[in-house]
N, C-alpha and C positions, 0 to 999 in steps of 0.2 A: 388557606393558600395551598396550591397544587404542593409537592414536593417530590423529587426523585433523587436517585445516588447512581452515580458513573461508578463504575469499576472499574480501571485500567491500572495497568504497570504506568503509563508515563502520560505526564502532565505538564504544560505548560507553568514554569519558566524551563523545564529540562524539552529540551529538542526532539520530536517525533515524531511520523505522520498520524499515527493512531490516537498520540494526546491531543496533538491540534485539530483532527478530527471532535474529538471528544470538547474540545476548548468554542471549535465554531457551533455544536448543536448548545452549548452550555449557555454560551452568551446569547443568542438565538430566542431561546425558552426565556431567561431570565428578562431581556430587552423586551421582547415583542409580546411573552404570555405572562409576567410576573411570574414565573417556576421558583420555588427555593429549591437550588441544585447544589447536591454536593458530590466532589469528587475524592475515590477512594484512590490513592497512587501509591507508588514506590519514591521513595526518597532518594533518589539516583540520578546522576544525569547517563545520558542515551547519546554516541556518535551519528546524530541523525543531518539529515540535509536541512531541515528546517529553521525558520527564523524564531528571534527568542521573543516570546511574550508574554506578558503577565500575566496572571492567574486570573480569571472570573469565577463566582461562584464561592461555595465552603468549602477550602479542601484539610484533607485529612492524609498525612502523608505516614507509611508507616515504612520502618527500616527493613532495609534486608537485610539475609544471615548472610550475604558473601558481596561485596561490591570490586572484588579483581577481575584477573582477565583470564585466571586459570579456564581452560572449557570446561575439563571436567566438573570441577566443581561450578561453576555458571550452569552447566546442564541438570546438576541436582539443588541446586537451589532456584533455578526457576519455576518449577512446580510448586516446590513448595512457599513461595514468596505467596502463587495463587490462593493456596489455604487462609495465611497470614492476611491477607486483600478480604477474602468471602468472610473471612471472621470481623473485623473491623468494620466493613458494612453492615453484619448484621446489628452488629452495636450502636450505631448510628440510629436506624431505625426512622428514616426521613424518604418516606415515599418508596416506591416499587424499584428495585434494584435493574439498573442494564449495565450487566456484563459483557466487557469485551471479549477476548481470545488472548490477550496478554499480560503476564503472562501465561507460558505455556500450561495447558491442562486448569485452566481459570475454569472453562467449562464443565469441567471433571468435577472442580469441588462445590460448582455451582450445582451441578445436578446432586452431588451428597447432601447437600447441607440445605439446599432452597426445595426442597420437596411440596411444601405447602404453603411456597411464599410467591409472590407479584414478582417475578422477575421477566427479562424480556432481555434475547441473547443478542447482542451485538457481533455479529461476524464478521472479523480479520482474515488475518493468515489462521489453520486449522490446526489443532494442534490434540490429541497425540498424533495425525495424519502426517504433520510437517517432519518427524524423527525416522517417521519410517522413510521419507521419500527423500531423504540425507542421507542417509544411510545411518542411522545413528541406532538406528534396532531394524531385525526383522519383525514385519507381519507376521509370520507363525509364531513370532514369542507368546510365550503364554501371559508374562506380566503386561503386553503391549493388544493383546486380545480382550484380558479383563479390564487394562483400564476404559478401550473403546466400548464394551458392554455398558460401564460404569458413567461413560461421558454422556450416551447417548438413553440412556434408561430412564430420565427424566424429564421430559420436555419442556420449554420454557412456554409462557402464555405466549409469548410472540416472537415474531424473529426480526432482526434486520440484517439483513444481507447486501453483499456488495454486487452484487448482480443475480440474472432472472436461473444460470443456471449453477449457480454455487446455492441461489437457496434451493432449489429440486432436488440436489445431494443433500441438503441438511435435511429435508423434512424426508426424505429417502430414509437418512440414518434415522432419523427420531421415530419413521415409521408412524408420524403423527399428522395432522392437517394442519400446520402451525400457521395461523394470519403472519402476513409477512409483507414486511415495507423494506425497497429496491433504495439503496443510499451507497452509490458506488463514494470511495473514497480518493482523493488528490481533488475533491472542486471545492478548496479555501476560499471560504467568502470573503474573507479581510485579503488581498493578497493583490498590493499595488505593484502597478508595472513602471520599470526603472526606460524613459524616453531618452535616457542619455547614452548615446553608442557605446558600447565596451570597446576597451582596446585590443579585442581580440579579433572583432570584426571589421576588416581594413578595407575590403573590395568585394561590393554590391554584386559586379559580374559572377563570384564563385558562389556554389552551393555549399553552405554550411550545414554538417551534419554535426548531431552532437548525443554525447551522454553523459550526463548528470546525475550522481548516485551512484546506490549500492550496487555492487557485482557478487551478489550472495552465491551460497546453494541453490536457491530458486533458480537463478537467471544460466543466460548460454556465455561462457566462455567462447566457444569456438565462433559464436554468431560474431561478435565485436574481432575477433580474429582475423574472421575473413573480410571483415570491414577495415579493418588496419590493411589486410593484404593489397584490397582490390579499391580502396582511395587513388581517384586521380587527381595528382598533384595540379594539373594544367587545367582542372572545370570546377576540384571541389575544396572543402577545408575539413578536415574531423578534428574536434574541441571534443577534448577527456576530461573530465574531473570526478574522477573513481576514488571507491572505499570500498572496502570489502574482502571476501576472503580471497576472490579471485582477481583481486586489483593490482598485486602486487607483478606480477607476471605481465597483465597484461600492459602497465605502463612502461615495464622492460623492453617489452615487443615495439611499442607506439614511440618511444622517445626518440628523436634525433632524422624521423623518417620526415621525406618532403610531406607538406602539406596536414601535417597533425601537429597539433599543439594539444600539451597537456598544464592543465591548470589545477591547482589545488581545493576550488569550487567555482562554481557558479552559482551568482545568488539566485533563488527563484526571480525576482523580478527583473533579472536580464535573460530568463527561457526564451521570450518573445525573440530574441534575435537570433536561437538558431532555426534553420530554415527547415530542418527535417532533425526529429529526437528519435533517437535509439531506446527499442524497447524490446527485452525479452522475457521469455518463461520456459522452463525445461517441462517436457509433457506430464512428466509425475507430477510436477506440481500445481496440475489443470485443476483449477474450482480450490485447491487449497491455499495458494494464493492467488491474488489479482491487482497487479502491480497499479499502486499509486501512481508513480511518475509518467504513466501513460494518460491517466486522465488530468494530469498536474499540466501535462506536454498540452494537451487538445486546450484545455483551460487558458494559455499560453497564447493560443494561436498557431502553434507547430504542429500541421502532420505527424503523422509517427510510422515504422517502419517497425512491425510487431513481427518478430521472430517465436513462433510458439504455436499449438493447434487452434484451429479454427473452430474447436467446441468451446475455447477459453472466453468468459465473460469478457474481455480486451477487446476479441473480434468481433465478439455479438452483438458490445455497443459502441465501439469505436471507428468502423469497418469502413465510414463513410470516408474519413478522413485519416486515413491509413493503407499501408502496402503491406500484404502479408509473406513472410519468409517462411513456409511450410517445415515445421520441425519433422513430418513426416518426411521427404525428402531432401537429398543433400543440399547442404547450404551454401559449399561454396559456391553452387552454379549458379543460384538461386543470388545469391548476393552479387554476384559478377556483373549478371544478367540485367538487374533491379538498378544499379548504380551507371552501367554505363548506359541506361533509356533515359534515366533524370534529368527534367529539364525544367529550367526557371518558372517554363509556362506552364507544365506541368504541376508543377510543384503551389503556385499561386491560385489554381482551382483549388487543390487541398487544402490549402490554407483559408479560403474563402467556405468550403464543406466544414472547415475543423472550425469556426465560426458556429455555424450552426448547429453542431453537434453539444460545442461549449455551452450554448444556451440550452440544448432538449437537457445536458445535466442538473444547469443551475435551477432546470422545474422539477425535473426530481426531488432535487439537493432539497428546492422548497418544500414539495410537497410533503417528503417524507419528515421533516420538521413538523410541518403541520399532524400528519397522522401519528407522530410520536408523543405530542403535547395532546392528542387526543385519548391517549391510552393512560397517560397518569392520572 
């Protein structure tokens, strides 16, 4: 019998897009190739948008040394959780190891430690890339230059990336010709849609604009800004259901103004009812991440309105069924401009293109399933 080991910080029943990523290739292998899959996780739960589901597969959960909210200490125990994950796998000992990216520096101890082992890299958000472009370290540090030597000095047998150009940066860094299969993440294959109206959605004639999730480090604070500014109360509706480090400001800003409602989530399976989802990315963090909730939005049925550059894997496969807000250029114009053209009719062609878009995913989503049950 085939066997493989996931590697991830987080696993289904704990909330994630990265576990349930890891949760739909597991059941995938298991169901359709008989795979014995085991996954290696963190014992923790994760403030994620995700629904809760049971575990598939063998898992193997192991403790962290810090489970508070302190940062500091969250930021030195994430690495090292990584270590703690790579050793645990290797103990296992059940098929070719795929590493994900969390957490941070997983890749690091994967290149120390799997030298001459089957491994095969799963790429996330990037990381030590993501500390520098937070601001959490400079690039000229010297401990932030050895570990990037140290991450990249290894190559794995293969790669999986989330799109066509975050893998040309990986195989860039690795300096290697790494075989590489395209598995953008947010296209859940278990992921029913709720037909029952929300009561957030009162009247057909306005445009509902929405965003659901994180407002991190990655994402544009000022994008969603100027979308609170330049909301018309008399054509459209904005639906907030924020988390994040920059949520707390901006619900301040949005609360109590005509035509915004702020909700404390939306489940994935009411996406489908907003009519355009809010999506961004700050340009540092082009190719280190690529936001979920924009291929979660497309998957949905909602156009999306990607605030971010147009080298970002988001525009390169989403482009058909989306409006771009050039982070290269200002955004309040840009957003002003973009919101008072919106029209129903407008908007029902994108939604009919984010159809088809949703499907060229779901043959990726397959394919690359298929080419990954081919490499164990």
């Amino acid at each position: 019998m085939k066997s493989l080991t996931i590697v991830n910080r987080h696993y289904p029943p704990n909330p994630g897009i990265t576990g349930e990523s890891a949760w739909d290739l597991a059941q995938v292998l298991i169901e359709n190739h008989g795979v014995d899959v085991h996954i290696v996780h963190i014992d923790r739960t994760y403030d994620g948008g995700g629904a809760i589901r049971q575990p598939v597969g063998q898992t193997h959960a192991v403790s962290t040394i810090y489970e508070g909210k302190n940062p500091l200490l969250r930021f030195i125990a994430g690495p090292l959780d990584g270590f703690l994950l790579i050793r645990k796998a290797l103990r296992i000992r059940k098929g070719p190891l795929l590493v994900m990216t969390s957490p941070p520096l997983l890749p690091f101890w994967a290149s120390l430690f799997l030298k001459r082992k089957n491994w095969i890299l799963w790429s996330m958000d990037l990381f030590p890339e993501g500390f520098a472009a937070d601001g959490k370290i400079k690039e000229t540090n010297s401990i932030y230059r050895w570990i990037i030597k140290k991450t990249y000095q290894n190559a794995p047998k293969a790669l999986v990336a989330l799109g066509p150009n975050q893998a040309e940066l990986l195989r860039w860094k690795y300096q290697h010709s790494i075989p590489t299969i395209l598995l953008p993440c947010g296209v859940l294959v278990d992921q029913p849609q709720d037909e029952t109206r929300p009561e957030w959605r009162m009247d057909d004639s306005k445009i509902y604009l929405g965003y659901a999730g994180n407002v991190g480090e990655a994402h544009s604070a000022e994008f969603l800004e100027r979308i609170i500014h330049h909301i018309n109360p008399d054509h459209q509706r904005l639906i907030l259901a924020l988390y994040g480090t920059k949520a707390e400001n901006l619900i301040r800003l949005a609360e109590g103004k005509p035509g915004i409602l702020v909700l404390k989530n939306i489940p994935r399976a009411q996406l489908q009812w907003l009519d355009v989802q809010l999506v961004s990315l700050l340009p540092k963090w082009t190719h280190i991440a690529v936001p979920s909730k924009a291929v979660s939005a497309i998957c949905s049925g909602s156009p999306i309105i990607f605030c971010g550059s147009k080298e970002a894997d988001t525009w390169e496969l989403l482009r058909d069924a989306a409006w771009l807000i050039n982070t290269d250029e200002s955004l309040d114009e840009q957003v002003k401009t973009l919101l008072n053209s919106l029209t129903l009719a407008e908007i029902e062609d994108k939604k009919r293109s984010a159809r088809l878009v949703a499907r060229r995913l779901n043959e990726m989503v397959t394919q690359a399933y298929q080419q990954i049950e081919k490499l164990i």
